[in-house]
SEKE-617469 format. One record per residue (C-alpha): residue in one letter; residue number from 1; x negated, y negated, z negated. Coordinates in pm, whole numbers, plus 50000, padded with zeros to 5 digits. Last residue first. Layout:
# residues N
KEVO  res    n      X      Y      Z
KEVO    A  NUM      X      Y      Z
...
# end
This chain:
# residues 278
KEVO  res    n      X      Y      Z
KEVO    X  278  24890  63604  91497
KEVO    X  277  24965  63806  91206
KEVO    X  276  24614  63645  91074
KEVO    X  275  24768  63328  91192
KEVO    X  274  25143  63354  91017
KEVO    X  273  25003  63424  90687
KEVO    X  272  24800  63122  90646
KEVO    X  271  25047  62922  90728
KEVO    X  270  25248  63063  90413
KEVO    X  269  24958  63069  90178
KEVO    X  268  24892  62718  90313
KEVO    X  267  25274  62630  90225
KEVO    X  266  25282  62791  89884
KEVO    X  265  24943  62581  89779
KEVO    X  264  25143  62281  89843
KEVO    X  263  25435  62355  89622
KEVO    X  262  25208  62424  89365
KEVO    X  261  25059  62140  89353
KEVO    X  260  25376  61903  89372
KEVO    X  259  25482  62115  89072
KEVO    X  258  25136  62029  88900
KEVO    X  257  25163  61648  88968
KEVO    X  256  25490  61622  88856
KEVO    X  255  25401  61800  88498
KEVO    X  254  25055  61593  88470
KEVO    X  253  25301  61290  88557
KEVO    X  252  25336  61073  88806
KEVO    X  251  25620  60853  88886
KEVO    X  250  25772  60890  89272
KEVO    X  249  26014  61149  89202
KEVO    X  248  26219  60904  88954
KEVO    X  247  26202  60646  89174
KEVO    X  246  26368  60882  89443
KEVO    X  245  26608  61003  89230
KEVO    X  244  26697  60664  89138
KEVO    X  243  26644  60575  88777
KEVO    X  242  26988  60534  88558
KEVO    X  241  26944  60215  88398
KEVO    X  240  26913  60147  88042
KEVO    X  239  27227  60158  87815
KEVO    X  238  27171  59859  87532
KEVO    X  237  27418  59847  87197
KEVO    X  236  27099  59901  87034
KEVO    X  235  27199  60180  86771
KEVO    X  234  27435  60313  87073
KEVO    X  233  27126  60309  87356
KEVO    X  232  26859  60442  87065
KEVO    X  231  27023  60709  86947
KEVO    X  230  27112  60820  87295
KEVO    X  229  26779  60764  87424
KEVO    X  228  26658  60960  87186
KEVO    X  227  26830  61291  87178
KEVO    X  226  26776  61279  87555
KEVO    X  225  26378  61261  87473
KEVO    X  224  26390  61553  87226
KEVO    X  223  26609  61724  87391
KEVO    X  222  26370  61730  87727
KEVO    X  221  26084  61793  87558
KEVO    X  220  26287  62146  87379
KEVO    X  219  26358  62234  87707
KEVO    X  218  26021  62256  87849
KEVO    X  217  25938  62414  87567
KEVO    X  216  26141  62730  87567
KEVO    X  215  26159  62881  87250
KEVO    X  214  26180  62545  87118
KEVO    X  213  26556  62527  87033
KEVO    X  212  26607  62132  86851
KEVO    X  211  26813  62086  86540
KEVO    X  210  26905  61692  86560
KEVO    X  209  26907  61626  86153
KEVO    X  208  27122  61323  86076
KEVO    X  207  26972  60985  85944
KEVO    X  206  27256  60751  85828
KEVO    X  205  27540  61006  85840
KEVO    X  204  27349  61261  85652
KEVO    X  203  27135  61547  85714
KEVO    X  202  26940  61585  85356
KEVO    X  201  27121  61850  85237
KEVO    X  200  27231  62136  85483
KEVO    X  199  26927  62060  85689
KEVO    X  198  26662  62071  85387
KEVO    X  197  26830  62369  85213
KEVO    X  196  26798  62539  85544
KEVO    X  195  26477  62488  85564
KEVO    X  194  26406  62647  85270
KEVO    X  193  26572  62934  85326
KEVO    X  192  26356  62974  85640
KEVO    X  191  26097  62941  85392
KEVO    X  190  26117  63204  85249
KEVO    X  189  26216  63417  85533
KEVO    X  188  25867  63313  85722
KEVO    X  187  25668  63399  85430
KEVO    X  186  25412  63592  85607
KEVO    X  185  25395  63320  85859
KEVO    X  184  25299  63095  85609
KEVO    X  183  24981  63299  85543
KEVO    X  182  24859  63314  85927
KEVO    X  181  24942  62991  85938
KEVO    X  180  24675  62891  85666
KEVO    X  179  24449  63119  85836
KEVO    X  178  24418  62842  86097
KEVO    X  177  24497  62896  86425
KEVO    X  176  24448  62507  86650
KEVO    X  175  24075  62580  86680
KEVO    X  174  24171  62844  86879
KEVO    X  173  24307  62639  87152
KEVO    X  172  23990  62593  87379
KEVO    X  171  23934  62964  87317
KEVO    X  170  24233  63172  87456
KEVO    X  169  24281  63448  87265
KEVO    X  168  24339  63327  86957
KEVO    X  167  24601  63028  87091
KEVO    X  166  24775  63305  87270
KEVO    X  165  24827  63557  86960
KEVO    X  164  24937  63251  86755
KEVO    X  163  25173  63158  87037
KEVO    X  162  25330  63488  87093
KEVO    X  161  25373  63552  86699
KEVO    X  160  25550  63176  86714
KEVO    X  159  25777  63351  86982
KEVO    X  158  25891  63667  86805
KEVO    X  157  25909  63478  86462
KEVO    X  156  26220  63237  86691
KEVO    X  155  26164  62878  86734
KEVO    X  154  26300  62559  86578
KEVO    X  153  26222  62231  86675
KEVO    X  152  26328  62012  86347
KEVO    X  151  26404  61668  86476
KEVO    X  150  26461  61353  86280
KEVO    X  149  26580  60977  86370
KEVO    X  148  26560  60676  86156
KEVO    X  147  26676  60327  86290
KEVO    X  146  26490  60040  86117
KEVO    X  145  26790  59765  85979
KEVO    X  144  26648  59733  85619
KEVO    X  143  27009  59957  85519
KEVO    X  142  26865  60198  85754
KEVO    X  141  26517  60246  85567
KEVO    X  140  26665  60199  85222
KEVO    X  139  26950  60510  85332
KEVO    X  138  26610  60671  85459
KEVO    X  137  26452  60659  85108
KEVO    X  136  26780  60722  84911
KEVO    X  135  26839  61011  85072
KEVO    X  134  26470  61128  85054
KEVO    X  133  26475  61076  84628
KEVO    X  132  26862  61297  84657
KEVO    X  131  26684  61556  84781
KEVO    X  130  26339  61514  84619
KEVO    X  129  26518  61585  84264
KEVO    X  128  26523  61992  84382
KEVO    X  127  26145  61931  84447
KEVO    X  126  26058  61802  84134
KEVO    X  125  26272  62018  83872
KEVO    X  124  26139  62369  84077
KEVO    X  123  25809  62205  83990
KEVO    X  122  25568  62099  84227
KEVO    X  121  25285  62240  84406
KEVO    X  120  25460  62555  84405
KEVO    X  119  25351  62690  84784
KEVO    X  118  25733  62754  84881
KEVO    X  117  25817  62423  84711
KEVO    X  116  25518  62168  84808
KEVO    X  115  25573  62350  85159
KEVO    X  114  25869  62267  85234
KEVO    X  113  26085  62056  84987
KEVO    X  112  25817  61787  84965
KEVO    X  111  25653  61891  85290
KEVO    X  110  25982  61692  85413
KEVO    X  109  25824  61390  85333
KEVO    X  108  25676  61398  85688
KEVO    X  107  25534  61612  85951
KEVO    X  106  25392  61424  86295
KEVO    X  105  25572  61114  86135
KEVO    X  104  25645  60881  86479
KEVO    X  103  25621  60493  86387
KEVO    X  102  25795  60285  86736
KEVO    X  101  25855  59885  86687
KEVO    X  100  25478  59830  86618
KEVO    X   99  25308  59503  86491
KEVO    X   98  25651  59247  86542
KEVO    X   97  25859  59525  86457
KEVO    X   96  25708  59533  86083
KEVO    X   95  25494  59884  85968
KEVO    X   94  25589  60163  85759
KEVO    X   93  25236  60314  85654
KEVO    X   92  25266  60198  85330
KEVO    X   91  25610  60343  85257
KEVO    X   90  25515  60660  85372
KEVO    X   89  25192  60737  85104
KEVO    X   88  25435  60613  84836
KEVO    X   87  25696  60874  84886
KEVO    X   86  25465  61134  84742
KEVO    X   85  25456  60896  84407
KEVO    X   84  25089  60796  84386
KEVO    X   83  24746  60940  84307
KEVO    X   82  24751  61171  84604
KEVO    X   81  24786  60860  84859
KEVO    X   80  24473  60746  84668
KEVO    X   79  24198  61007  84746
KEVO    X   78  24420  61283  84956
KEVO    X   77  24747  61366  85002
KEVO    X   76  24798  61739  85236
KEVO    X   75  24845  61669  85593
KEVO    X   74  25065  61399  85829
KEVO    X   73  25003  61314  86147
KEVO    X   72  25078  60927  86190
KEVO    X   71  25174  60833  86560
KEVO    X   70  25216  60492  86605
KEVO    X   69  25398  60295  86864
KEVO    X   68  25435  59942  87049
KEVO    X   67  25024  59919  87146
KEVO    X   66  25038  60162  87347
KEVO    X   65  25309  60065  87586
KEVO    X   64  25526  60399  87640
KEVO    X   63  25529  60647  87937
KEVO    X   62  25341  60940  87743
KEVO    X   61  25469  60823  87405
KEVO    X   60  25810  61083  87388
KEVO    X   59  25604  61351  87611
KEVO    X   58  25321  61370  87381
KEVO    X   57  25523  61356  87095
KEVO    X   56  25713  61662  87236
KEVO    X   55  25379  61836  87322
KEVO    X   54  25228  61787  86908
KEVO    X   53  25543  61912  86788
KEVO    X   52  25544  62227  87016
KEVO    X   51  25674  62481  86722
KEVO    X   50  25313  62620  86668
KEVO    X   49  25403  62619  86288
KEVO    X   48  25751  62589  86275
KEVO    X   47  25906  62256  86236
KEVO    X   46  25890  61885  86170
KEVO    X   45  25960  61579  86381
KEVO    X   44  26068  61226  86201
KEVO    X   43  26088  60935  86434
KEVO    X   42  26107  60573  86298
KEVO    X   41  26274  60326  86500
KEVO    X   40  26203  59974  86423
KEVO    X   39  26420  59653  86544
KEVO    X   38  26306  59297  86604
KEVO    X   37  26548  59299  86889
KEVO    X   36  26343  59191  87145
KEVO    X   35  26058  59461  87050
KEVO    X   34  26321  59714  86993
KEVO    X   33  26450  59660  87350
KEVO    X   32  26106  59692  87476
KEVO    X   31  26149  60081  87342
KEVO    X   30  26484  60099  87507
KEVO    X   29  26332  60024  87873
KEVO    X   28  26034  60313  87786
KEVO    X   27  26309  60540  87643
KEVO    X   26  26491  60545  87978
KEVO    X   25  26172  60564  88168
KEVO    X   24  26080  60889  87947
KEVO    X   23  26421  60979  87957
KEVO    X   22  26398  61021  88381
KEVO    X   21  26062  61168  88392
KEVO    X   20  26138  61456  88199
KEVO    X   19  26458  61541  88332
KEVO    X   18  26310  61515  88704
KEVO    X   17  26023  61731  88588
KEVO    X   16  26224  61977  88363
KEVO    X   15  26498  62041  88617
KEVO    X   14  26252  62101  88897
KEVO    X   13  26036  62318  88681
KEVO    X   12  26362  62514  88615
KEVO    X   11  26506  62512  88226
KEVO    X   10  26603  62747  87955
KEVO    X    9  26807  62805  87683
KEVO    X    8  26688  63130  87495
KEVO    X    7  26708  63004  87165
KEVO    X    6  27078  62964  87135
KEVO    X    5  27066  62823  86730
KEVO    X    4  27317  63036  86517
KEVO    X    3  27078  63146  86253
KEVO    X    2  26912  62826  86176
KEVO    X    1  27232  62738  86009
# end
């Protein structure tokens, strides 16, 4: 499955900015529409290590109210979540629309048939029962009336070796290499067939998989978002206004605020140009 994503889509600054800003104001009208609707949505990203998780959640919450989302990122169980059922750690944190109508899983249950499998922290028995266990789970969640969407943002071993060599070099983002991704890396095929498994078995009609090409991250922020507002505008029976192009244009953002940059610096260069000739 993984095989047959297009990873080199790509977009223009111009298309990304105006893009961009135009879901995030979309997903900011549908996310009061969960508050008057008593309705959760629970988001679900996983993916490659240095996949741009962390940047699409940025992007999805950027425009949001605070105090209407949550963001959990999710790591090995520890103290009591490790004495329970691996389900159990999920459950708690679910939380009624009245407290927060948005809960985003930075990595999920998934790690159950990820990494728990690949790293055998579970028996083969355990992790091929967590299939039907995760159906079940989300079927509960939908059945409750919370909407449940999940992305995997999939990038090519060419591009996460890019990132990995970029984060090392540079040294604000080295903290973010770990030699634990060095090690999954080296069993990139295993668990590509892993991830397969996952998509081919736990994308259902209640909560499908939306596959997402990261290659190019501007592009794989923009998905995410559009991927959202859809979801959320058929599951609400709401469709939020298109934003003028001009209203659009007029909210900043660090991305907005960079191409207007740019653009500026192109005319002095220009201007300047023309004088010396002069």
């Amino acid at each position: 499955m993984l095989e047959t994503m297009d990873l080199s889509r790509r977009l223009t600054r111009e298309e990304y900015v105006c893009n961009l800003l135009r879901y995030q104001l979309q997903l900011r009208a549908l996310a009061y529409q969960l508050y008057v609707q008593k309705r959760t949505l629970v988001v679900v990203c996983e993916g490659w290590d240095a996949g741009g998780k962390g940047g699409s959640i940025k992007r999805v919450t950027e425009k949001l109210d605070p105090r209407g989302y949550e963001v959990f990122s999710i790591a090995a169980p520890k103290g009591e979540d490790g004495t329970h059922h691996y389900l159990w750690r999920f459950w708690r944190r679910l939380k009624p629309p009245d407290e927060k109508q948005i809960i985003i899983f930075d990595r999920s249950w998934y790690g159950r048939v990820m990494v728990e499998r690949i790293e055998g922290f579970c028996a083969e028995a355990e992790w091929k029962r967590a299939y039907r266990e995760i159906n079940e789970f989300e079927r509960q969640l939908v059945d409750f009336g919370m909407i449940v969407t999940k992305f995997w943002i999939h990038i090519s071993p060419e591009e996460q070796l890019r990132r990995f060599e970029a984060r090392r070099d540079t040294p604000y983002k080295a903290w973010k290499l770990t030699e634990e991704d060095w090690r999954n890396r080296a069993k990139w095929d295993a668990y590509a067939e892993a991830v397969n498994d996952m998509l081919l078995r736990t994308s259902t009609a209640t909560a499908p998989w939306t596959i997402v090409e990261g290659n190019d991250k501007w592009s794989a922020r923009v998905k995410t978002l559009r991927t959202l507002v859809e979801v959320l505008g058929k599951e609400l029976d709401y469709q939020p206004v298109e934003p003028p192009v001009a209203g659009v244009q007029s909210e900043d953002t660090d991305e907005a605020k960079r191409a207007r940059k740019g653009k500026k610096k192109g005319k002095k260069k220009k201007k300047g140009r023309g004088k010396k000739e002069k």
